[in-house]
C-alpha positions in Angstrom: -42.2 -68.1 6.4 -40.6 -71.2 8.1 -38.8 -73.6 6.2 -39.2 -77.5 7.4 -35.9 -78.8 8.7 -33.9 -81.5 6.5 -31.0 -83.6 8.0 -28.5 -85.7 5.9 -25.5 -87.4 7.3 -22.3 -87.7 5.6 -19.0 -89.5 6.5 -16.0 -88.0 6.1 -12.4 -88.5 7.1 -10.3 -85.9 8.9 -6.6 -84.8 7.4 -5.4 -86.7 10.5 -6.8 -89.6 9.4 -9.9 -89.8 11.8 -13.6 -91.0 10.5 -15.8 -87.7 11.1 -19.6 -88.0 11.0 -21.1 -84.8 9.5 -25.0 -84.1 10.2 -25.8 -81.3 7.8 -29.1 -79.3 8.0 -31.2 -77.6 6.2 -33.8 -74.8 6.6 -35.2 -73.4 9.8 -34.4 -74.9 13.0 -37.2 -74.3 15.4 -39.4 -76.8 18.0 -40.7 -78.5 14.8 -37.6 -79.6 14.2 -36.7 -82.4 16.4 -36.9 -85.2 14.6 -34.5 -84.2 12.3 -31.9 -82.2 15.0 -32.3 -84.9 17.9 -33.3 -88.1 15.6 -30.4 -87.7 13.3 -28.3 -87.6 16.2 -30.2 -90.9 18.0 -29.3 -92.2 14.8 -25.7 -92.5 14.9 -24.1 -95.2 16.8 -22.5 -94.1 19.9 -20.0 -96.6 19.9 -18.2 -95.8 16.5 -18.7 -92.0 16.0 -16.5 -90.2 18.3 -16.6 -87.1 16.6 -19.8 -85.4 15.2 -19.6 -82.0 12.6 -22.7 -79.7 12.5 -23.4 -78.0 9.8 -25.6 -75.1 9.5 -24.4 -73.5 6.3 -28.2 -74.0 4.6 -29.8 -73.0 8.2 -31.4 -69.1 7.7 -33.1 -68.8 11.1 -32.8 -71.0 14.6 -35.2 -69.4 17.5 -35.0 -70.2 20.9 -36.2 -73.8 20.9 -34.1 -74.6 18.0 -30.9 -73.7 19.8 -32.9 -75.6 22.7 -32.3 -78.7 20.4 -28.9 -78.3 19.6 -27.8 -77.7 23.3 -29.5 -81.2 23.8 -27.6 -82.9 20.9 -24.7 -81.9 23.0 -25.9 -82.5 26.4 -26.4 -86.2 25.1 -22.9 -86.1 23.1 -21.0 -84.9 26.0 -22.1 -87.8 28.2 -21.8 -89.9 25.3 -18.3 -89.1 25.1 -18.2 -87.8 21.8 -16.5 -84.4 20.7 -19.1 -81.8 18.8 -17.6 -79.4 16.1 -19.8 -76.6 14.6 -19.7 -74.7 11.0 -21.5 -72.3 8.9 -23.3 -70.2 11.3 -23.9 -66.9 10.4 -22.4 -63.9 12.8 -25.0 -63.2 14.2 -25.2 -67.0 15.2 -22.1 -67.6 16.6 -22.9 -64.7 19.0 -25.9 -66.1 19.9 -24.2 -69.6 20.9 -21.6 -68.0 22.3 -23.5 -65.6 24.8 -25.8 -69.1 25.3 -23.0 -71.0 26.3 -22.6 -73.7 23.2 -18.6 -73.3 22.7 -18.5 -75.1 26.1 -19.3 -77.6 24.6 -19.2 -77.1 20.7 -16.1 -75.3 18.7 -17.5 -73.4 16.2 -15.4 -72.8 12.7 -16.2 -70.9 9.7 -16.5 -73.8 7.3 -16.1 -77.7 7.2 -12.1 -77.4 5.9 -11.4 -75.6 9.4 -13.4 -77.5 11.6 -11.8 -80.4 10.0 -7.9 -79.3 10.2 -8.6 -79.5 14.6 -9.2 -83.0 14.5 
């Protein structure tokens, strides 16, 4: 049974010093889910956030046009400028983004500490 997708946004600051913007989901991640992968990103200002954290530690499943979504995020991010960090994918997960090609454009760190600590 599918779960609906939930979005928050939180703002953080990295140990560097550096405002972070964190978009943290929730539930599956599938076609349904755009409005809360690709609006929560259209609602960040692309001007101030320079660096966006995903994270997916309450995501249980992503199928194929879920990870669809999250390659556009970055698509748009990348020409936006703006540096993408991942966190709290399961293993299998990460294989799947890395075999898809996501760590082109997306590092992808165990949890939010680690992602943090590269900024």
């Amino acid at each position: 049974m599918q779960t609906d997708t939930k979005a928050k946004t939180d703002q953080l600051t990295s140990p560097s010093g550096q405002p972070v913007t964190v978009l943290r989901f929730e539930g599956d991640i599938s076609s349904a889910s755009k409005d809360a992968v690709i609006g929560s990103y259209h609602g960040l200002s692309k001007q101030t956030v320079k660096t966006v954290l995903l994270d997916f530690t309450k995501v249980e499943y992503i199928n194929s046009s879920g990870i669809a979504l999250v390659i556009q995020l970055l698509m748009e991010a990348a020409n936006a400028g703006q540096k993408v960090l991942a966190f709290g994918l399961s293993a299998h997960f990460q294989t799947v983004f890395t075999m898809v090609g996501i760590t082109k454009y997306a590092g992808l760190f165990p949890d939010q500490a680690a992602a943090l600590a590269t900024i």
